[in-house]
Residue frames relative to the residue before (quaternion, step in Angstrom):
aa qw qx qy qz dx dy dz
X 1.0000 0.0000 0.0000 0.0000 0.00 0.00 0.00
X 0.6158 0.6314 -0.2606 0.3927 3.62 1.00 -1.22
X 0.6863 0.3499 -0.3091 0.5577 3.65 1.25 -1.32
X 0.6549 0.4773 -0.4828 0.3320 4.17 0.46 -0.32
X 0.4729 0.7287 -0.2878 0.4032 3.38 1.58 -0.86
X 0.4363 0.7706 -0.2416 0.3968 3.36 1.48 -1.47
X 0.7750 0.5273 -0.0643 0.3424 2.40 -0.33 -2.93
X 0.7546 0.3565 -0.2643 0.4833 3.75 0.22 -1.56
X 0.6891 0.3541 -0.4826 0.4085 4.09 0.21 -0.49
X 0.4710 0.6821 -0.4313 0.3562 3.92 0.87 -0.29
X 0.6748 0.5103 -0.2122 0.4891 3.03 0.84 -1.99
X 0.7143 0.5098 -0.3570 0.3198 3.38 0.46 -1.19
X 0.3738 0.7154 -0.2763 0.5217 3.85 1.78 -1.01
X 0.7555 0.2092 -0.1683 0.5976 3.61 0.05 -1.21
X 0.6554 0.4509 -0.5263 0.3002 3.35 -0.43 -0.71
X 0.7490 0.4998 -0.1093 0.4210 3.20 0.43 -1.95
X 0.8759 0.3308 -0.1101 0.3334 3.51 0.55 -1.01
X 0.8430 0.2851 -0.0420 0.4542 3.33 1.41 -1.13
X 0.6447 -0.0235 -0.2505 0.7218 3.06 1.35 0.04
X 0.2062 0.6011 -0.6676 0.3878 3.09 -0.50 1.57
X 0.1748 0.8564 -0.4678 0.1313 3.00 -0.28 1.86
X 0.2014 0.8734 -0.3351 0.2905 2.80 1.87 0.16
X 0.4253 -0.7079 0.5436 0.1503 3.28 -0.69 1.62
X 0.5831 -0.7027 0.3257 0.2452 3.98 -0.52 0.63
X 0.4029 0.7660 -0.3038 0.3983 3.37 1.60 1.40
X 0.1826 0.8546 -0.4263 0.2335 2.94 1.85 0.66
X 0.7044 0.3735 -0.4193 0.4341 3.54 0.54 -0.79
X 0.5107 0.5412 -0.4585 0.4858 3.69 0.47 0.13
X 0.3747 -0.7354 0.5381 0.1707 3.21 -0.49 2.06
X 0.7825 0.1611 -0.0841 0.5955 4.44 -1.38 0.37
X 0.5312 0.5635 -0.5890 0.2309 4.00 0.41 0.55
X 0.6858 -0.5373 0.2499 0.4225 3.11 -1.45 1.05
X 0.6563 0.6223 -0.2141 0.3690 3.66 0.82 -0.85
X 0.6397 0.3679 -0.2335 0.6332 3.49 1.64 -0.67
X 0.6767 0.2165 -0.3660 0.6010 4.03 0.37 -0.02
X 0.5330 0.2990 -0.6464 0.4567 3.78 0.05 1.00
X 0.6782 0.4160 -0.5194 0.3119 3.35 0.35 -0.62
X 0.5890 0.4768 -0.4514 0.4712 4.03 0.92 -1.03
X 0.4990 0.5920 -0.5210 0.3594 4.17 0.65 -0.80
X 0.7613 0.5581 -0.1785 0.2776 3.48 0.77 -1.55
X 0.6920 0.4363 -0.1300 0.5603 3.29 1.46 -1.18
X 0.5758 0.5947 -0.3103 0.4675 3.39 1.12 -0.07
X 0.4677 0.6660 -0.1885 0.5497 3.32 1.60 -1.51
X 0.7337 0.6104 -0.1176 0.2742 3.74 0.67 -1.39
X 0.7466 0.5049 -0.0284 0.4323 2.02 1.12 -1.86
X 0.6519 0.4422 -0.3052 0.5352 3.46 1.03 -0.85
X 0.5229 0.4802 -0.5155 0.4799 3.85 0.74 0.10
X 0.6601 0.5984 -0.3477 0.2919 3.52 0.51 -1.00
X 0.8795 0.2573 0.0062 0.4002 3.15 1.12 -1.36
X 0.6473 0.5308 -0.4370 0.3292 3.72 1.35 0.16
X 0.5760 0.4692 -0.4646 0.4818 3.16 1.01 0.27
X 0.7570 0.3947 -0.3426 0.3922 4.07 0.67 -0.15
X 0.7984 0.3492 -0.1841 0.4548 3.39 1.42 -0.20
X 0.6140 -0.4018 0.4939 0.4665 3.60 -1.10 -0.19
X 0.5502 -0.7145 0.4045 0.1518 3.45 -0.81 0.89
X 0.7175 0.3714 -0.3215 0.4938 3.29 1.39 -0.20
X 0.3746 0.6357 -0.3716 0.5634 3.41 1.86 0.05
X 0.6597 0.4270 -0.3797 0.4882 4.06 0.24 -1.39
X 0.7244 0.4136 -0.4432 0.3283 3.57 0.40 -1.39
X 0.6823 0.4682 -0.3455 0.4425 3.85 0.55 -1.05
X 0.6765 0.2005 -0.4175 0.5726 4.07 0.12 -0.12
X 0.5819 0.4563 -0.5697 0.3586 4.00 0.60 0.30
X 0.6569 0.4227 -0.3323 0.5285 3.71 0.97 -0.69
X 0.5657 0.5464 -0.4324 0.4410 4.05 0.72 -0.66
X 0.7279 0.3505 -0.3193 0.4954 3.69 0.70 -1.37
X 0.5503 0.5706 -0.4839 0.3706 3.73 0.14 -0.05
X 0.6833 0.4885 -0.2570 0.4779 3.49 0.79 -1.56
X 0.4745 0.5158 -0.3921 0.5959 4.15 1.10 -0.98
X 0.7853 0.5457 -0.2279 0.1834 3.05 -0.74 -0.98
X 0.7791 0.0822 -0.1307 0.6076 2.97 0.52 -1.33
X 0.4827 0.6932 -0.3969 0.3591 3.86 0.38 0.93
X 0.5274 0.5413 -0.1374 0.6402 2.40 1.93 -1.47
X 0.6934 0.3510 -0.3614 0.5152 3.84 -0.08 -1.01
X 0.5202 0.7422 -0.3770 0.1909 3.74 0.63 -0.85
X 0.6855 0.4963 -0.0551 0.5298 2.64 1.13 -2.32
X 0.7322 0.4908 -0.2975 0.3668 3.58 0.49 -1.50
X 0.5661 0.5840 -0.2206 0.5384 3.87 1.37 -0.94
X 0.7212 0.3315 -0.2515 0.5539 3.96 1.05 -0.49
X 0.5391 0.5063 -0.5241 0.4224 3.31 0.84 -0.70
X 0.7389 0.5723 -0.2150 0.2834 3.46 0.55 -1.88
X 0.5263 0.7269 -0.2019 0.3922 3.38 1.47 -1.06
X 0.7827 0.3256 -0.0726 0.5254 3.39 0.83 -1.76
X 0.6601 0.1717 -0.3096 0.6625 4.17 1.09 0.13
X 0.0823 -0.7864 0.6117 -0.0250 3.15 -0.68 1.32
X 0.5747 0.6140 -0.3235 0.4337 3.35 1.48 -0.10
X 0.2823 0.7033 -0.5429 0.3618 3.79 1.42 -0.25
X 0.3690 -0.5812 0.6932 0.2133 3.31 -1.63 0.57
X 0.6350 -0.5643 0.4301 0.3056 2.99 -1.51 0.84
X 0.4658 0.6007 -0.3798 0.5272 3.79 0.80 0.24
X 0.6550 0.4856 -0.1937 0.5456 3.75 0.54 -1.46
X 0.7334 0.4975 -0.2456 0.3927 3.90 0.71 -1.44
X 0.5903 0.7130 -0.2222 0.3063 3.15 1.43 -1.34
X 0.6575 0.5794 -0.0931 0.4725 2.97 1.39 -1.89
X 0.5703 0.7369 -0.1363 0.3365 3.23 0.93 -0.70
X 0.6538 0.4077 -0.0638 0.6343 2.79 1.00 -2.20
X 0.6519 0.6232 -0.2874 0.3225 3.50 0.86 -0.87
X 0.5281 0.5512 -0.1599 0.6259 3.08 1.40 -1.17
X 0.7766 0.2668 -0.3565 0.4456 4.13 -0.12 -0.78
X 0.5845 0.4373 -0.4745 0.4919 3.69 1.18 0.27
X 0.7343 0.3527 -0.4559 0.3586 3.62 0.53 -0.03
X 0.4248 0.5621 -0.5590 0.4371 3.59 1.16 0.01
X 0.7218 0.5521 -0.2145 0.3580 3.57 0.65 -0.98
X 0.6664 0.3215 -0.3899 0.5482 3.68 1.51 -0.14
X 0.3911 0.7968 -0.3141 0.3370 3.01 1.19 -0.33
X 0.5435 0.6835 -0.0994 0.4770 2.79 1.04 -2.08
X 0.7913 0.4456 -0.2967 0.2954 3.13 0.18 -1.81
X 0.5611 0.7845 -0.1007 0.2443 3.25 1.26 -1.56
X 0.3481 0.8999 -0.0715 0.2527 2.77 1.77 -1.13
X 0.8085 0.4555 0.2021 0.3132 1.05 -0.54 -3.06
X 0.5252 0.6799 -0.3362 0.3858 3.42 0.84 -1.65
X 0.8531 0.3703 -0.0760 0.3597 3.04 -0.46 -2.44
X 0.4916 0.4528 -0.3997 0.6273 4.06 1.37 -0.50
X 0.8891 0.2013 -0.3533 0.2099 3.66 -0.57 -0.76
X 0.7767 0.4310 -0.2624 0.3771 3.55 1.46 -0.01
């Protein structure tokens, strides 16, 4: 469990951090900029996990983390979008918060696929 756990906070690293180019149109629901970013973390995700799992396991936390994800950034990108006045404290927490749904997430995933 510990080494898939691994795999999914890595992915999340790249996806999220390094090739994260995603122009800042997430809250826009089907924009090109928000299904590259789910293209990307998907893309990741299936590195992370076809070598540690049964293949019909990777595909189902590969299609589960996609749906999380980009719902999660969705919501957290619209929420942020429509109160631009939030203090950078209030935003922080936030952002903070849609990364622990995401490790969360990961956890999950982990303890389901192993």
């Amino acid at each position: 469990m510990i080494e898939v756990l691994a795999a999914l906070m890595i992915k999340h690293y790249l996806a999220d951090y390094v090739f994260n180019n995603t122009p800042s149109n997430k809250h826009i629901y089907g924009s090109a900029g928000s299904v590259n970013h789910l293209i990307i973390h998907m893309l990741f995700c299936t590195l992370a996990l076809i070598f540690l799992v049964p293949i019909h396991l990777a595909l189902l936390a590969i299609i589960f983390d996609g749906f999380i994800h980009y719902h999660e950034d969705w919501l957290k990108s619209r929420y942020l979008y429509k109160r631009k006045g939030l203090s950078e404290r209030v935003r922080r927490a936030i952002t903070g918060f849609d990364q622990l749904v995401h490790m969360l997430t990961y956890i999950m995933m982990a303890w389901i696929v192993t």
